[in-house]
MARGU-665809 format. One record per residue (C-alpha): residue in one letter; chain; z, y, x. Coordinates in steps of 0.2 Angstrom, whole numbers, plus 5000, padded with zeros to 4 digits. Example, Ala and Ser with C-alpha at 12.3 -4.5 7.8 and 13.67 -1.06 7.14 Angstrom:
% residues 2
   rest   kette     c3     c2     c1
      a       A   5039   4978   5062
      s       A   5036   4995   5068
% end
This chain:
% residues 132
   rest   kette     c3     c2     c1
      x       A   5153   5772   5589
      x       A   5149   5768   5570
      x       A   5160   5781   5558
      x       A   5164   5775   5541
      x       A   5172   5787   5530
      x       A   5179   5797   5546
      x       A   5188   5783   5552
      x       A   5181   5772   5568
      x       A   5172   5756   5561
      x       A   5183   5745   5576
      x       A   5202   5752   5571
      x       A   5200   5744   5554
      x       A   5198   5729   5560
      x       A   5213   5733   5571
      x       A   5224   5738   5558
      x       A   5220   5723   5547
      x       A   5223   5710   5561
      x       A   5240   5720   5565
      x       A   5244   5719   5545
      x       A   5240   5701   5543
      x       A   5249   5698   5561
      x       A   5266   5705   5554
      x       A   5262   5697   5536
      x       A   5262   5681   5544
      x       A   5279   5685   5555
      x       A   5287   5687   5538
      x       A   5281   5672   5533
      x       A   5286   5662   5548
      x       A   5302   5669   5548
      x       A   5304   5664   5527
      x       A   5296   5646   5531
      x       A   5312   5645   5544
      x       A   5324   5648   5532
      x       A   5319   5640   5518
      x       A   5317   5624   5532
      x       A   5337   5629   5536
      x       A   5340   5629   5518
      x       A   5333   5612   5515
      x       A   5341   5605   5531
      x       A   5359   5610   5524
      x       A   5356   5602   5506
      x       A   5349   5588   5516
      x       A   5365   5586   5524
      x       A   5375   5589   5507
      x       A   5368   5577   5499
      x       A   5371   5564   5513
      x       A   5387   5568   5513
      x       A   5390   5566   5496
      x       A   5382   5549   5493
      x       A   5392   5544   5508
      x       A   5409   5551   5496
      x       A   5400   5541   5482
      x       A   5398   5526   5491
      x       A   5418   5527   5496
      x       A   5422   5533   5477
      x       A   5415   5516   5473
      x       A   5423   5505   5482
      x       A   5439   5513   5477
      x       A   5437   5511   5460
      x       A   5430   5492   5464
      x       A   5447   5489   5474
      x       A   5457   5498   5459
      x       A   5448   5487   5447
      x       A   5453   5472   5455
      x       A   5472   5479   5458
      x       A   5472   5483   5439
      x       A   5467   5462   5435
      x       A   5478   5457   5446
      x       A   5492   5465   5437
      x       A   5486   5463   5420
      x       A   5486   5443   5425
      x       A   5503   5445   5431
      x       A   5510   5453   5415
      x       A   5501   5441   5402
      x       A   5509   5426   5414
      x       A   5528   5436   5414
      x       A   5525   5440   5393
      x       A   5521   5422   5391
      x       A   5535   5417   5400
      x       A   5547   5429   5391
      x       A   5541   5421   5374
      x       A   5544   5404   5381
      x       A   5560   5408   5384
      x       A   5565   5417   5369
      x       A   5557   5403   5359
      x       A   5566   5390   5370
      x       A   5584   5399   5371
      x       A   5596   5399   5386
      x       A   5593   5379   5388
      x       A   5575   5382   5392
      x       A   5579   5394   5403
      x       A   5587   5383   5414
      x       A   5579   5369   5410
      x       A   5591   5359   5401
      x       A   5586   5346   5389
      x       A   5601   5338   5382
      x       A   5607   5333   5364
      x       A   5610   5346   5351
      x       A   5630   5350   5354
      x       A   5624   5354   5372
      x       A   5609   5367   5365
      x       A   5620   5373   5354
      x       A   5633   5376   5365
      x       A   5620   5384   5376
      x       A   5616   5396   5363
      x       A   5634   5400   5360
      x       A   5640   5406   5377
      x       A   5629   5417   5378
      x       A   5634   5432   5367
      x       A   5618   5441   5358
      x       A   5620   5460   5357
      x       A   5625   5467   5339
      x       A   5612   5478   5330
      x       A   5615   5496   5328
      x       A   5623   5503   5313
      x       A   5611   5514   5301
      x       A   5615   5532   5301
      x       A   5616   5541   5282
      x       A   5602   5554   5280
      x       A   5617   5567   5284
      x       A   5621   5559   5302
      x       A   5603   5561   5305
      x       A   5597   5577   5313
      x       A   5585   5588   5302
      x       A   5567   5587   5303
      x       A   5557   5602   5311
      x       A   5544   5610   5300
      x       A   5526   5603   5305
      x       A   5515   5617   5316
      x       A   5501   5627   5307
      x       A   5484   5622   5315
      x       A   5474   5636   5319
% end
């Protein structure tokens, strides 16, 4: 048997191979966990661009639910114009002479306006907030 430095030539062989044998356990095992890792923000991120992909069409759907009503209110404002501008006759669609319109307009009596309160009916005005 060779000697070097007291210690048999062969058994450092031995000891390097068992080193490098447990060197590359640990890296086995941290190869697996990092493939675990990756795995699990794989699946993450599937499952949020499926929530994207639902979060969309949503707000696709709310879009259109949001047109649809703005439509429906333009036509209703239009037609409350017309029928201020037309009176109580165009509301029910009769066209007839002048006495008629404006017996129309009679019968129907039109709310009085408020009375102005003095500035001592009023209640007082809070003092404005300091900003910060």
């Amino acid at each position: 048997m060779v000697y070097v430095l007291g210690v048999e030539a062969g058994s450092k062989g031995a000891v390097a191979a068992h080193g490098a044998e447990h060197i590359a356990g640990e890296l086995a095992a941290l190869g697996l966990t990092e493939m675990g890792r990756g795995r699990e923000e794989y699946a993450s991120s599937e499952a949020l661009g499926a929530a994207s992909a639902e979060m969309a069409a949503a707000a696709v759907r709310s879009a259109a639910a949001g047109a649809a009503e703005l439509a429906a209110a333009t036509a209703m404002g239009g037609m409350a114009q017309a029928l201020a501008k037309d009176g109580a006759d165009g509301a029910v669609g009769a066209h007839g002479t002048p006495e008629v319109k404006a017996a129309a307009r009679t019968a129907i009596p039109r709310p009085q306006k408020p009375a102005r309160r003095t500035a001592a009916e009023r209640a007082p005005h809070k003092p404005a907030k300091p900003r910060k």
